[in-house]
N, C-alpha and C positions, 0 to 999 in steps of 0.2 A: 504494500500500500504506500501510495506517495502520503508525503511527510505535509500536514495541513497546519498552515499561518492560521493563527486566531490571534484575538487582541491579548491574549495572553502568553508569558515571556518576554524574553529580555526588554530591553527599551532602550539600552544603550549600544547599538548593533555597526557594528563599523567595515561595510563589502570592498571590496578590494577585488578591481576585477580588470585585464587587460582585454582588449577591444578585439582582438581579432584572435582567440584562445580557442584553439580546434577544441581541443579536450571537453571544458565548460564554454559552451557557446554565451556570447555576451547578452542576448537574447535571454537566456535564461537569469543571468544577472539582473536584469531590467527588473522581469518580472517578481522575481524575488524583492529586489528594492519598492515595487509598488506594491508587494502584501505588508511590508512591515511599515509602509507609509511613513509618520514623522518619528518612528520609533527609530530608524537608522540615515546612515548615508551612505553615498557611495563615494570611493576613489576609483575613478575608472585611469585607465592608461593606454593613453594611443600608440600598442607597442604589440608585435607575436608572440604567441607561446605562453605557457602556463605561472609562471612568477610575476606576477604585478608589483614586487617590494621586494628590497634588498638579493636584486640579484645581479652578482658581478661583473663587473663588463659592460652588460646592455641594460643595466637598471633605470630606472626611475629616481632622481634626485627629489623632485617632489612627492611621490607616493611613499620614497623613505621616508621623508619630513612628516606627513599627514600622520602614517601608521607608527611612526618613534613616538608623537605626540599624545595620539591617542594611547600606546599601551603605556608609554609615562603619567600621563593625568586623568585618561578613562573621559577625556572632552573630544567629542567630534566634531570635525567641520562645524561650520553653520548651515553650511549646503554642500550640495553634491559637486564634485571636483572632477575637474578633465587635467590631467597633466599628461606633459609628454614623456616620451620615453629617452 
């Protein structure tokens, strides 16, 4: 059985997702970010392949920044974020 969003859980939910990710299609990111509505946000990354954060070489300086923050202070965005890769 798929896994059902209810307004109940977390509320501090922080997605992290790159835009063109064969594996997890971005698609499913989206819709995931509109069940938890203003419970989360997202960092998307206009970048391939499955690591949207801290990954070597071809990272994300901005979605490092976003996701250091958040697992330091547990504060998300204000809004949803597009950074490059």
């Amino acid at each position: 059985k798929p896994v059902r969003i209810t307004d109940q859980g977390p509320s501090n939910v922080l997605l992290v997702q790159n835009k063109r990710d064969v594996a997890t299609p971005y698609s499913g990111a989206l819709n995931l970010r509109r069940a938890y509505g203003d419970r989360a946000r997202m960092v998307s990354v206009d970048a391939m392949g499955h690591g949207a954060a801290y990954v070597e070489n071809d990272g994300s300086a901005c979605a490092d920044r976003k996701v250091t923050a958040f697992l330091l202070t547990g504060e998300r965005p204000e809004r949803d974020v597009l950074c490059r890769s």
